[in-house]
C-alpha positions in Angstrom: -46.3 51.5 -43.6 -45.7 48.2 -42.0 -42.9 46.2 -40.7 -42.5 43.0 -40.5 -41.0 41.3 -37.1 -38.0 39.3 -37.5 -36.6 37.4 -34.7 -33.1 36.9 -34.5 -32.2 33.1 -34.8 -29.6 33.7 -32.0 -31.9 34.6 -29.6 -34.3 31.7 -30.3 -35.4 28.9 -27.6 -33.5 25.8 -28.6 -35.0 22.7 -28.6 -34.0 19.5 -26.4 -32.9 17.0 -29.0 -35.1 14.4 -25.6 -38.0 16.2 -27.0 -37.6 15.4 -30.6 -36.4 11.9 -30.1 -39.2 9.3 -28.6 -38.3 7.4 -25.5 -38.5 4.3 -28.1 -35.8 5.6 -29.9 -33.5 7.0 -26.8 -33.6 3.4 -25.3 -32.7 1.8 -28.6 -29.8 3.9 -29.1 -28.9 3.5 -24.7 -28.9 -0.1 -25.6 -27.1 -0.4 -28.6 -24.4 2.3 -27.0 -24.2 -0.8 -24.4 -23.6 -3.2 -26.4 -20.7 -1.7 -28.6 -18.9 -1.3 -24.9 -19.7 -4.7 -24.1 -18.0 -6.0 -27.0 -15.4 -3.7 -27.0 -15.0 -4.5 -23.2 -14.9 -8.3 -24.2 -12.4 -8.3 -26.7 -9.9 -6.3 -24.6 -10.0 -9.1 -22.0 -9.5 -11.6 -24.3 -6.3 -9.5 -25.1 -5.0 -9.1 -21.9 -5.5 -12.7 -20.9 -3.9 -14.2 -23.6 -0.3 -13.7 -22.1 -1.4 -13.7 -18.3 -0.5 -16.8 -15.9 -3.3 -18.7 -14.5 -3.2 -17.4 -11.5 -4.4 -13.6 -12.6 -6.8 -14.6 -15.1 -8.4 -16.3 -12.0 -8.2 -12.7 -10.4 -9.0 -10.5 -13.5 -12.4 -10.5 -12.6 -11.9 -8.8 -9.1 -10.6 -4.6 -10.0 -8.6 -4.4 -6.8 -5.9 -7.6 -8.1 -5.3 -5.2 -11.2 -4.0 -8.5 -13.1 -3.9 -7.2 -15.9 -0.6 -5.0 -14.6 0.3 -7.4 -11.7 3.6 -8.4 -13.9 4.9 -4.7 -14.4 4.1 -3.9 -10.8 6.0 -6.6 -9.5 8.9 -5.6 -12.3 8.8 -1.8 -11.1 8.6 -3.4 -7.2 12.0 -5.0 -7.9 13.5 -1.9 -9.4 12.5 0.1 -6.2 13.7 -2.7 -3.8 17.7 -1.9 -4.7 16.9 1.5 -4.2 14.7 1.2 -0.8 18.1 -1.3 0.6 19.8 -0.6 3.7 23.2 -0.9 4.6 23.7 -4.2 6.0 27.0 -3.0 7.9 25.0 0.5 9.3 25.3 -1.0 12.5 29.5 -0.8 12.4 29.3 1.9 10.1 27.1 4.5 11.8 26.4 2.9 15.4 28.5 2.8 18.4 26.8 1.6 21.2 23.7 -0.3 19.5 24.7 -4.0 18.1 23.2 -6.5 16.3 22.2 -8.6 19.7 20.3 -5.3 20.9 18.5 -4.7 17.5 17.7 -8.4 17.3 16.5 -8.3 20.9 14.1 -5.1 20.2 12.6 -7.4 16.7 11.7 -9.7 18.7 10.0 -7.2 21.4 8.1 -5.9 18.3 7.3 -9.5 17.2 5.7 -9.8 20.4 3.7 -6.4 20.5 2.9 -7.4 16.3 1.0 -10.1 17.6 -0.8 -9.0 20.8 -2.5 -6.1 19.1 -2.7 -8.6 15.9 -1.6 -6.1 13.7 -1.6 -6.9 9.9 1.2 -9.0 8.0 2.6 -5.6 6.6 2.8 -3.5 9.6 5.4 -5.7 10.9 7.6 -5.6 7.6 7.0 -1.6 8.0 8.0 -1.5 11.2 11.7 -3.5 10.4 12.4 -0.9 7.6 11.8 2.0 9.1 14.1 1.4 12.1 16.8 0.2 9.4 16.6 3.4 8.0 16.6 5.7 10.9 19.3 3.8 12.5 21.3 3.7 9.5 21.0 7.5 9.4 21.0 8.5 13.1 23.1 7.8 15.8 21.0 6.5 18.8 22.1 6.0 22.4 21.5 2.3 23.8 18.1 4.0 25.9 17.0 5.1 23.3 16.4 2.4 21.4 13.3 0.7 23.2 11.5 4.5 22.7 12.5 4.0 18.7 10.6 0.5 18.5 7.6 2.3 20.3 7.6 5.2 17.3 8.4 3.2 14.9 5.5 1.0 15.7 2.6 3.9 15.2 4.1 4.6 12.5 3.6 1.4 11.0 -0.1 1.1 12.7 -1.1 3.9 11.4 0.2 3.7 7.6 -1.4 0.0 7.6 -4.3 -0.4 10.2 -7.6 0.8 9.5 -8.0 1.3 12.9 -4.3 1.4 14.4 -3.4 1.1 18.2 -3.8 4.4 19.9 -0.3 5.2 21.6 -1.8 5.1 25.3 -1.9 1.4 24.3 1.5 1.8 23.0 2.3 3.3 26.3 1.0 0.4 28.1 3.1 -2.6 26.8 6.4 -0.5 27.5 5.2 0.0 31.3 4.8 3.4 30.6 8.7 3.6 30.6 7.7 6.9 28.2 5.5 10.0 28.1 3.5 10.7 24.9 5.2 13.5 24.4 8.3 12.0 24.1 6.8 9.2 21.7 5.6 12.0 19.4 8.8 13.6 19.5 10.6 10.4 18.4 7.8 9.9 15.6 8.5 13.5 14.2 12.2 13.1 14.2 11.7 9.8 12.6 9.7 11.0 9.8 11.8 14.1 8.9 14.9 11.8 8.7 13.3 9.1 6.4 11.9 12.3 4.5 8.3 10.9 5.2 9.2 7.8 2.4 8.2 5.3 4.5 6.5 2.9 1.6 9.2 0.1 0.2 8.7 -3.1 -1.8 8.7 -5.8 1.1 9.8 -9.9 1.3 6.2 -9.8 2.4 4.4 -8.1 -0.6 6.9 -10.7 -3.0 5.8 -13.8 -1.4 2.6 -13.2 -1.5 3.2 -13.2 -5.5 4.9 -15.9 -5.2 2.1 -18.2 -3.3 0.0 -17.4 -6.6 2.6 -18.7 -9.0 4.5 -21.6 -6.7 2.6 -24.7 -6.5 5.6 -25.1 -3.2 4.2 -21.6 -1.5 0.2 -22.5 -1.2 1.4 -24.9 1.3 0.3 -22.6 4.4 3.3 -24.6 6.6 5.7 -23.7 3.6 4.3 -20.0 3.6 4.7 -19.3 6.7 8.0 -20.8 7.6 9.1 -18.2 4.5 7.5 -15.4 6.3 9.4 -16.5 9.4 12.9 -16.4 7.9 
């Protein structure tokens, strides 16, 4: 008696849909997925830019300006500024030897080290908070404070450079008044007071928006002169 051979459909070779379609047909389809996205793409610009300033639509076509969220980042910015503020009275508050002649003084050392190593806009701005914060959390002694403008300056470097100042160089423009190991030690403690939050909305980041909406700002004279105070 004979028996028929049945295979089982589960175990059957399944066919690559690439084989049964022709090229023809797989480019035609490629093309007219393309073009659905292309309108779709289209249309949601058309959207966005309707209740944009002139300014972002100019950007929209460049991904890293995300204009077409620039308003609710500069909204959420604002929020965060009131809770990034300092204590303008930390000084009476939590200092005793360190007053606002000796912070101004140490600013303007920074200012000075800002622009020998030409350091980015930013870093400065970083820089000013960061010692605002970690003074108006820690006591420092008077020495002290020229070793907290040295930390607080990697810091800064190295959340904003691409390629910061290495602290040798650091080292250098303070006469080597300090060892590294005492720089690093400042850094840590530094960091572990401010909780490692060392990103907050800046004047800097603001006027920058501001040049792209004020016909006043795009002066450069005007621009800087606002940077300056």
């Amino acid at each position: 008696m004979e028996t028929t051979h049945q295979e089982d459909p589960q175990n059957m070779p399944i066919q690559n849909d690439e084989s049964i379609i022709s090229s023809d047909t797989q480019c035609e389809v490629k093309k007219s997925v393309h073009e659905v996205f292309k309108e779709r793409i289209a249309k949601w610009r058309k959207t966005q830019m309707k209740d944009m300033n002139l300014a972002d639509q100019l950007d929209f076509k460049n991904p890293q300006c995300v204009s077409e969220f620039s308003q609710e980042i500069y909204e959420n910015m604002i929020k965060e500024e009131h809770a990034c503020m300092v204590d303008p009275d930390y000084l009476v508050k939590v200092q005793t030897e360190i007053k606002d002649t000796s912070r101004a003084f140490l600013i303007e050392w920074i200012i000075d080290v800002h622009r020998k190593f030409r350091l980015v806009p930013e870093a400065l701005y970083v820089t000013q908070y960061i010692i605002d914060q970690y003074m108006s959390r820690k006591k420092i002694m008077k020495n002290q404070l020229h070793l907290l403008g040295v930390a607080t300056l990697l810091i800064a470097a190295k959340y904003e450079e691409i390629y910061p100042p290495e602290i040798r160089d650091f080292l250098a423009v303070s006469e080597n008044k300090f060892t590294k190991q005492m720089v690093l030690e400042m850094e840590r403690e530094i960091l572990l007071t401010l909780g490692f939050r060392v990103t907050a909305p800046s004047s800097y980041r603001f006027l920058q928006r501001y040049r792209r909406l004020s016909v006043a700002l795009n002066d450069d004279e005007v621009f800087f002169y606002a940077q300056y105070l």
